[in-house]
N, C-alpha and C positions, 0 to 999 in steps of 0.2 A: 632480206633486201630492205635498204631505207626508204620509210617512204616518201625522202626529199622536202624539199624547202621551197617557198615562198619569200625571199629573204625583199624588203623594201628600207629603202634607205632613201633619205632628205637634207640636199644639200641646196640650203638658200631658196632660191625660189622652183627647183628641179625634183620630183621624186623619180625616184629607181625603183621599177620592180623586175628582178631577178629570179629565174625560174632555174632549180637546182637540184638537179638529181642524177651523181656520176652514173655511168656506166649504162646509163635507160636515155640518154639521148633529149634528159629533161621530160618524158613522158609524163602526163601528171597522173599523179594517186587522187582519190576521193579528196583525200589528206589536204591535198593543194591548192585542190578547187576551193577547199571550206577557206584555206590561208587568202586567196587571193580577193576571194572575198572581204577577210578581213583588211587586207591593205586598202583593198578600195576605197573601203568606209573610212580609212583614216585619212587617205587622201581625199576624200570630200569633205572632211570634219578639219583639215588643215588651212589655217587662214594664210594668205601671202604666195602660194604655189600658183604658178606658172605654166606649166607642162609637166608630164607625166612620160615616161619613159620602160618600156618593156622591150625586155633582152633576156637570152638564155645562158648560162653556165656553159663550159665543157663543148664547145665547138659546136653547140645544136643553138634551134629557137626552146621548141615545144613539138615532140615527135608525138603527137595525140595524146592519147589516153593509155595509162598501162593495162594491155592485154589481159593481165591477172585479176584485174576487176571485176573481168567479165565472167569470171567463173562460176561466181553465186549466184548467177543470172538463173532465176527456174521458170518463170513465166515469160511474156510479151510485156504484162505491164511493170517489170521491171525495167524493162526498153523504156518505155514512156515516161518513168520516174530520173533515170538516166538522161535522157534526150534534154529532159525540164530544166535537170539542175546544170547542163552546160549550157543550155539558152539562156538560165538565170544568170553565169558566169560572165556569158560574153555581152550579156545586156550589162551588167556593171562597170564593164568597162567602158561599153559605150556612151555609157551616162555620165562617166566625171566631167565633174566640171571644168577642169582645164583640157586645153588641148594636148593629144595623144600622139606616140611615137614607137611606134614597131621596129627595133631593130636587127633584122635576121641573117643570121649568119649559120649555117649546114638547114639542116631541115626543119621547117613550120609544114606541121602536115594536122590533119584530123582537128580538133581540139583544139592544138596550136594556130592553124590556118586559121582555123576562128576567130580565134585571140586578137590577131596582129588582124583581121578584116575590121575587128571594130574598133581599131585605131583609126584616129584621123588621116595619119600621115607614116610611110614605111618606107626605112630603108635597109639595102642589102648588098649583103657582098657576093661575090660572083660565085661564092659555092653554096648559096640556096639553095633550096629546092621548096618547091609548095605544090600540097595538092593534100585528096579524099581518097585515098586507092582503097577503102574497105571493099570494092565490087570485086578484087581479087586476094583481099585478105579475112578479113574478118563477116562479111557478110550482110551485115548492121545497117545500116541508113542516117542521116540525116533529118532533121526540123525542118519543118516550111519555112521556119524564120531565116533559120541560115542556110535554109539554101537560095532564099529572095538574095539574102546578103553576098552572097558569090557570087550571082549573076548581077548584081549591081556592080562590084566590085572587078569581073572580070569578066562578063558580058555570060550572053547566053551558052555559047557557043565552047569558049573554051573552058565554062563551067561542064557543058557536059561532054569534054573530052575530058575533065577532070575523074568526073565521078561513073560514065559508063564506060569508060574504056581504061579507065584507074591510073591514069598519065597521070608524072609529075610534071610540072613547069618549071623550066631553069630559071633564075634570073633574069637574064636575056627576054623572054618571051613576056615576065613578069612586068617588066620593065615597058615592054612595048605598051600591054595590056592597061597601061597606067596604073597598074596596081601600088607599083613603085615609085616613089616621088624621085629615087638615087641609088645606082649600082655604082661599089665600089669592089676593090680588090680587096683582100681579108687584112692587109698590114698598112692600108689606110681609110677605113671604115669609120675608123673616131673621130677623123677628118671631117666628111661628111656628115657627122652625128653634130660635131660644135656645132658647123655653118648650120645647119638647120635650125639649131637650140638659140642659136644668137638670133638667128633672123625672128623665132618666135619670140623671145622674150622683149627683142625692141619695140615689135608691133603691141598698139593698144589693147589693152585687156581686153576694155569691154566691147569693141570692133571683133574681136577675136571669141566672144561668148555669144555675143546677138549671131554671127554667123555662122558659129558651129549649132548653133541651137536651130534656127530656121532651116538649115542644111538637112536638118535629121526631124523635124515636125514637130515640133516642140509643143507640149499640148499647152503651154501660156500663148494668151493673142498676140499674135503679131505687132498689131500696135504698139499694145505695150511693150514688147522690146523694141522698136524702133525708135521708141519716144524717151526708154533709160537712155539708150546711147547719146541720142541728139539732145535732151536733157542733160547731159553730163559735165563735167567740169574740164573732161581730157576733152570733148569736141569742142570747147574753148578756146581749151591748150592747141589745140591741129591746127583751127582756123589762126590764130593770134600766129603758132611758131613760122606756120606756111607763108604769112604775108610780113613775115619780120625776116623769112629768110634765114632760118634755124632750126633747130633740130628739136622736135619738140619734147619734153618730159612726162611722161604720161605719168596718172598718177593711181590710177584704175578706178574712179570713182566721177 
């Protein structure tokens, strides 16, 4: 069985990462984790990018973790070595520095559910599904971290209809939840993915970093990032285009 791809692609100010493994629903191998890793670091090391974009292959998002992992499991603290390196995973996502975009289409569960929580922004097509059902599969647990992260992202509540009674959530429900910024249908889903891509890429860069940064506790003072922005050259640009009646050019700097 292959142990699938991590495939990342860069077109202009947009990267792509692509999660790719036929026939497993895109579940990821160790393999993936270490890949996804690596794309991260190149999209932080990328000058001029914009947003960052995660989608799965093959009519899924990220259907967890593959099950066959878990075999050389002999201890508990293999559990805790396991548990670390998906924290480490979804912490790196959360950390790029451009703004993030989950877009799912069949199932984000486990791993994957994770993935697309530490996206800024998600959207999905009406044959979603999201959830934790290990309480009636695999037996395993969850991080404190990600499990703060789901109940931030989808309250208390129907975090734990997720995880103790092992429900999925439709789109619909996801959607209510605001988990979802935009449900679409599966053959106009690209639709929804530009209009989002445009809207981000018009708004000002660095309006768009000082507030995903303060959003998330950004351990630089506060100050200091309010005073790069107001400081800036594009808050020039806002004020001048605003009172000239024009659209203004942001220059991210």
């Amino acid at each position: 069985m292959s142990t699938g791809s991590v495939r990342l692609t860069i077109d202009g100010a947009v990267a792509t990462i692509v999660f790719d493994r036929r026939g497993m629903r895109n579940a990821l191998s160790l393999a993936m984790y270490d890949e996804l890793s690596v794309a991260c670091g190149r999209i932080a090391s990328t000058p001029g990018l914009r947003a960052a974009v995660f989608r799965g292959a093959n009519g899924a998002f990220v259907a967890g973790t593959d099950i066959a992992e878990f075999r050389s499991f002999a201890t508990g603290e293999d559990g805790v070595r396991y548990e670390a390196r998906l924290e480490r995973g979804v912490a790196e996502v959360e950390a790029l520095p451009v703004p993030t975009l989950a877009v799912v289409d069949g199932p984000a569960t486990g791993g994957g559910l994770m993935i697309a929580t530490a996206c800024d922004l998600r959207v999905a097509s009406s044959r979603a599904r999201f959830g934790v059902p290990v309480a009636r599969t695999l037996g395993n647990c969850l991080s404190r971290a990600n499990l703060s992260r789901l109940e931030r992202a989808f309250g208390q509540g129907r975090t734990s209809r997720m995880l103790l009674l092992a429900d999925l959530l439709d789109a619909n429900e996801a959607l209510a939840a605001g988990f979802l910024l935009a449900m679409a249908e599966p053959d106009s889903l690209e639709i929804s993915v530009a209009e989002i891509l445009g809207k981000l890429l018009a708004n000002a860069p660095l309006t768009v970093a000082a507030t995903r940064a303060l959003m998330r506790s950004a351990s630089e003072r506060e100050e200091n990032i309010i005073a790069r922005v107001y400081g800036s050259r594009d808050f020039k640009e806002g004020v001048e285009a605003f009172l000239a009646k024009r659209a203004p050019v942001w220059a991210g700097d």
